[in-house]
C-alpha positions as CSV (number, residue, x, y, z in Angstrom):
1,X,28.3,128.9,106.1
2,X,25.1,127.1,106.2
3,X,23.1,125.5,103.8
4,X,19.8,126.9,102.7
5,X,16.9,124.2,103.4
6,X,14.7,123.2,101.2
7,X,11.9,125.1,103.4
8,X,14.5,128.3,102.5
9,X,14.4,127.3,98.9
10,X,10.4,127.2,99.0
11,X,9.7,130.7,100.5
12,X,12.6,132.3,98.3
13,X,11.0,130.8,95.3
14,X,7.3,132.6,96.2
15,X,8.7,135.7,97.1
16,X,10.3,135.9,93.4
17,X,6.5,134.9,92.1
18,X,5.0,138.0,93.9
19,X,8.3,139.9,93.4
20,X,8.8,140.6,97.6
21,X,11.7,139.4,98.2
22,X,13.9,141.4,100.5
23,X,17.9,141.9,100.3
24,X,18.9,140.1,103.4
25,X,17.3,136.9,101.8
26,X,18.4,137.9,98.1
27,X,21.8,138.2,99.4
28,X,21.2,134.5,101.6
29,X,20.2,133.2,98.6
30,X,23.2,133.9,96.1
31,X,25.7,132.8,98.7
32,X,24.2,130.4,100.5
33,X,21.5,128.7,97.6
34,X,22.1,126.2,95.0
35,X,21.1,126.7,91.6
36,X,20.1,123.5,90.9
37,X,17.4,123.3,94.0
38,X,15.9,126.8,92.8
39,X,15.4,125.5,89.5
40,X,13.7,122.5,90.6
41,X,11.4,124.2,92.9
42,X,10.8,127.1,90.5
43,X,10.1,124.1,87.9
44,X,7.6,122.6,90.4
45,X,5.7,125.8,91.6
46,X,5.8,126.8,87.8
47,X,3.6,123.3,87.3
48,X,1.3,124.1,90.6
49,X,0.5,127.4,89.1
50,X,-0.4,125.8,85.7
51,X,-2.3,123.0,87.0
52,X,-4.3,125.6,89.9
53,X,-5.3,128.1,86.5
54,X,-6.6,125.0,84.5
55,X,-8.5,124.1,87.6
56,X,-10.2,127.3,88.0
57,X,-10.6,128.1,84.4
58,X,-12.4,124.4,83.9
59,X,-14.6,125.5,86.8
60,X,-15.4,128.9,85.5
61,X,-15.7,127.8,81.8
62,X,-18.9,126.2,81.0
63,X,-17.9,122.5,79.0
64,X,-19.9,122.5,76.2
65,X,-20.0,119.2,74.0
């Protein structure tokens, strides 16, 4: 058995954000995927999304003072 990479990890992590992901790499995933590096990953993409909606809502929002 092989180990899923990291680059694995990444797309299996955005397919679950848009809710694409297909059984052959659902089914990679469970047996081949450690928990640990999908929660880090999902941790990190969780922060990228957070930080990318602050951006854009501080651009959109007018700052009043």
């Amino acid at each position: 058995m092989m180990q899923s990479t990291l680059k694995d990890t990444f797309k299996s992590v955005a397919a679950a954000f848009f809710g694409v992901q297909n059984e052959r790499s659902r089914q990679r995933d469970f047996s081949q995927g450690k928990l640990s590096h999908f929660i880090i990953v999902g941790l990190i993409c969780v922060l990228i999304f957070i930080g990318a909606l602050a951006a854009i809502v501080s651009l959109v929002v007018p700052s009043s003072l």
